[in-house]
DODRENPA-939768 format. One record per residue: residue in one letter; x, y, z of N, C-alpha, C, CB in turn. Coordinates in steps of 0.1 Angstrom, whole numbers, padded with zeros to 4 digits, always signed. Atoms other than C-alpha are relative to their C-alpha. Last residue first. Glycine has a CB too. Layout:
residues N
aXYZXYZXYZXYZ/...
***
This chain:
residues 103
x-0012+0007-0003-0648-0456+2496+0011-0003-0007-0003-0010+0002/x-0005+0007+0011-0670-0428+2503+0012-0009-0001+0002+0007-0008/x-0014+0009+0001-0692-0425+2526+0005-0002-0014-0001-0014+0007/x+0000+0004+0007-0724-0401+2534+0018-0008+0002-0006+0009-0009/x-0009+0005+0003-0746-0399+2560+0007-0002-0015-0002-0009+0005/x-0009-0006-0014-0774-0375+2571+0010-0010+0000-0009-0001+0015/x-0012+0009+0000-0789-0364+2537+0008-0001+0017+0014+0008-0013/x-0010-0005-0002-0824-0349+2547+0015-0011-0007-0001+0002+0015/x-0004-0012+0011-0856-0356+2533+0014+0004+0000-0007+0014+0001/x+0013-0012-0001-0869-0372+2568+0007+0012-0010-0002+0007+0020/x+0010+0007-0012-0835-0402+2565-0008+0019+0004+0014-0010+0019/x+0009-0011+0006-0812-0402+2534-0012-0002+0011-0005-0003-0017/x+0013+0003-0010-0783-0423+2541-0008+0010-0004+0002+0001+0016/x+0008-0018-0006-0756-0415+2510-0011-0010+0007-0010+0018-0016/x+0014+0004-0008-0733-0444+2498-0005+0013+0008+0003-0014+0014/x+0003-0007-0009-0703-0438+2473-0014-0005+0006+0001+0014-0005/x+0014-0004-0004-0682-0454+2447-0003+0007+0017-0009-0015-0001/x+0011+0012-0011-0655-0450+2437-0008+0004+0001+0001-0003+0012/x+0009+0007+0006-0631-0423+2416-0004-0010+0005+0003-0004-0011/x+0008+0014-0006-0608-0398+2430-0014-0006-0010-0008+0004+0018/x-0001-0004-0012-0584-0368+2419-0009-0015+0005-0006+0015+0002/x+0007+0006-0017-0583-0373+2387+0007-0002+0009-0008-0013+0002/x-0009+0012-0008-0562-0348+2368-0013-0007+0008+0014+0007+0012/x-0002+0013+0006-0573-0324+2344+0002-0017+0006+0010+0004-0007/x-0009-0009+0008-0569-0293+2363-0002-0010-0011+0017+0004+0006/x-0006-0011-0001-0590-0316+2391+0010+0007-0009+0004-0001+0011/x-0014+0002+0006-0610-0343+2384+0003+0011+0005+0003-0002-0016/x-0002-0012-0001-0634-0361+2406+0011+0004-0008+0001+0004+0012/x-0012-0003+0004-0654-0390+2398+0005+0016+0000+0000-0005-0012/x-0004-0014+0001-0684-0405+2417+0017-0002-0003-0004+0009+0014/x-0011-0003+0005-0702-0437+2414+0005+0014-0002+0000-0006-0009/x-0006-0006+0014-0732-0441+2431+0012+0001+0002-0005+0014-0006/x-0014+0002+0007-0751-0459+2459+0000+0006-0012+0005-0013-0001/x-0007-0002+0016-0780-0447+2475+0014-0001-0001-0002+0014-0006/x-0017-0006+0006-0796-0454+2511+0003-0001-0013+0013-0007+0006/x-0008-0012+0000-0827-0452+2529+0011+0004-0006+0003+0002+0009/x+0010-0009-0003-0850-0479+2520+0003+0012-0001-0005-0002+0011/x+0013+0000-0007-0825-0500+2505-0009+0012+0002+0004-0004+0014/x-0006+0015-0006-0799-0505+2479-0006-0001+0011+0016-0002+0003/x-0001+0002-0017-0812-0477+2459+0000-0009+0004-0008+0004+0009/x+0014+0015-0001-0792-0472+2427-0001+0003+0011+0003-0021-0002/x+0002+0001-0012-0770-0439+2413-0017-0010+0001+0001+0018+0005/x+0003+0017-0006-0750-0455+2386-0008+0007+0012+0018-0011+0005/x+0004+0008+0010-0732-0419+2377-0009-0013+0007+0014-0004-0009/x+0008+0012-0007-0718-0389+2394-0011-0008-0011-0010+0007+0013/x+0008+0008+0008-0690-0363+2376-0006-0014+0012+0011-0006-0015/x+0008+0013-0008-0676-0338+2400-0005-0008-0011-0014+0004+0011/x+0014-0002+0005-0655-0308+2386-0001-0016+0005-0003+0006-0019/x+0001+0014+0003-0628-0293+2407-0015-0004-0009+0001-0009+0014/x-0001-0001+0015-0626-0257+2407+0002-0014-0004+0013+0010-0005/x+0006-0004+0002-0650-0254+2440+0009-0003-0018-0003+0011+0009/x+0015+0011+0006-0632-0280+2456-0008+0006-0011-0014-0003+0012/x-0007+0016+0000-0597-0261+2464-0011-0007-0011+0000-0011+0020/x-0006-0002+0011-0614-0225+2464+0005-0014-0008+0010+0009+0003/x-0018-0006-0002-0630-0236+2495-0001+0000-0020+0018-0019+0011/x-0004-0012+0005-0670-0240+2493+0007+0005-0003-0002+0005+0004/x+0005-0003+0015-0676-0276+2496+0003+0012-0007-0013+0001+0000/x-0010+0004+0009-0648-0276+2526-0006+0000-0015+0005-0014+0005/x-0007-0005+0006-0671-0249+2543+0011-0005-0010+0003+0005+0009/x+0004-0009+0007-0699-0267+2539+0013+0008-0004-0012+0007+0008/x+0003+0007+0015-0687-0298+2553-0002+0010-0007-0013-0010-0003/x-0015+0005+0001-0675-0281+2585-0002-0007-0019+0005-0014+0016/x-0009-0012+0002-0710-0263+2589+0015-0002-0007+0002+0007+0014/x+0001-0007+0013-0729-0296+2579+0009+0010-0002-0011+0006-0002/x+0010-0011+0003-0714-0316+2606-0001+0007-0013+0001+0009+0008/x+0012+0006-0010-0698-0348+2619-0006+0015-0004+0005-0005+0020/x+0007-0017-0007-0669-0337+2590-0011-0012+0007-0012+0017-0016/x+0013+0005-0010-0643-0369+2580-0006+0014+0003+0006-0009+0015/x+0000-0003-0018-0609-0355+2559-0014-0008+0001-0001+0021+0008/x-0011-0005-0002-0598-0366+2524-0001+0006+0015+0004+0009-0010/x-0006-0013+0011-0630-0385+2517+0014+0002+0004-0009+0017+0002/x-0007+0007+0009-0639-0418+2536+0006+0005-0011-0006-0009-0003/x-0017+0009+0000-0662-0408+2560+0003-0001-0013+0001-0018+0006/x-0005+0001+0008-0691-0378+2563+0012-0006+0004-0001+0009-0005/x-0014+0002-0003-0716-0372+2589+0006-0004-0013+0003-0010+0012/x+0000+0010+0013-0748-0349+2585+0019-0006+0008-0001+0011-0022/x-0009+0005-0009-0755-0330+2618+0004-0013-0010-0007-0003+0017/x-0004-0004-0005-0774-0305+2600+0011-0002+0007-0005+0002+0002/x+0003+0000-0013-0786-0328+2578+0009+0009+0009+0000-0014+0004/x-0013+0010-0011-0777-0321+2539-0011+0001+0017+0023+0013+0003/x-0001+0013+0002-0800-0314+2510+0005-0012+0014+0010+0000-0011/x+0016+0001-0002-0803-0277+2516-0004-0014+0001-0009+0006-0011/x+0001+0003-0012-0763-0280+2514-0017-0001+0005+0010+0012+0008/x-0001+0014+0003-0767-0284+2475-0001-0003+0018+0016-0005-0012/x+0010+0007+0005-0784-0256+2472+0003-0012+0001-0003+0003-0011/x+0012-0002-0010-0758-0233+2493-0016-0010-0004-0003+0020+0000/x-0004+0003-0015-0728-0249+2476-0018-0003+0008+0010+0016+0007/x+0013-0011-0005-0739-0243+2438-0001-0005+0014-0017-0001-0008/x-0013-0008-0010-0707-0252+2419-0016+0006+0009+0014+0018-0011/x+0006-0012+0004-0738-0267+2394+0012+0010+0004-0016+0004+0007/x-0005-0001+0020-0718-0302+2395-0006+0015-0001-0010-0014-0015/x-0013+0004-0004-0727-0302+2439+0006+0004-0017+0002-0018+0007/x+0000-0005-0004-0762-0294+2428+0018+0009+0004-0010-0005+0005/x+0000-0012+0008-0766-0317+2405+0001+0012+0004-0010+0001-0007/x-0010+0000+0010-0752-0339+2432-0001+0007-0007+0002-0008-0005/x-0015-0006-0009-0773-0325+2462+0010-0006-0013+0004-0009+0022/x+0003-0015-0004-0806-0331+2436+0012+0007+0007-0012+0002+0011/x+0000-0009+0012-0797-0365+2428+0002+0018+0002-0014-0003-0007/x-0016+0003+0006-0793-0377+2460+0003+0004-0012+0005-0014+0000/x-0007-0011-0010-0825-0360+2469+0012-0001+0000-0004+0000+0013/x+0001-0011+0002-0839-0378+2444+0005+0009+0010-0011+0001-0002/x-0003+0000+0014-0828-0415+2451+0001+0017-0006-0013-0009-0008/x-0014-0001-0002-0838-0409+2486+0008+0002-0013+0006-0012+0007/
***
């Protein structure tokens, strides 16, 4: 899990959408951002928007807190400006990411 949470974050910091969605579950869900997605397509496209794409991501502290899941710290800035900073939990279940939250 650890690595594959790695991997969709360096991936996510690369601006590299389509590599970082390789990571994700099809039916991945996502709380606690600026909207909620129950899917990859909908997640994908908000990775991809012009909006996200000029933001830059910094991730840090990533531990596993059990079998399947990872916590890290993530910071977003935008123009200069943060935008968010907390932590985060990713499920990781048959290679895939299929939850993540942030709080």
């Amino acid at each position: 899990p650890v690595t594959i949470t790695q991997s969709f974050w360096d991936a996510i910091i690369a601006k590299d959408t389509d590599a970082a969605m390789a990571f994700v579950a099809d039916d991945v869900v996502i709380r606690g951002g600026l909207e909620d997605y129950d899917n990859k397509a909908d997640f994908k496209a908000h990775m991809s928007s012009d909006l996200t794409l000029a933001q830059t991501f910094e991730v840090s502290d990533l531990k596993l807190t059990s079998e399947d899941t990872v916590t890290c710290l993530i910071k977003v800035t935008h123009d200069g400006y943060l935008v968010v900073i907390g932590p985060a939990k990713l499920q990781v279940k048959d290679g895939k990411i299929i939850y993540i939250e942030f709080s």
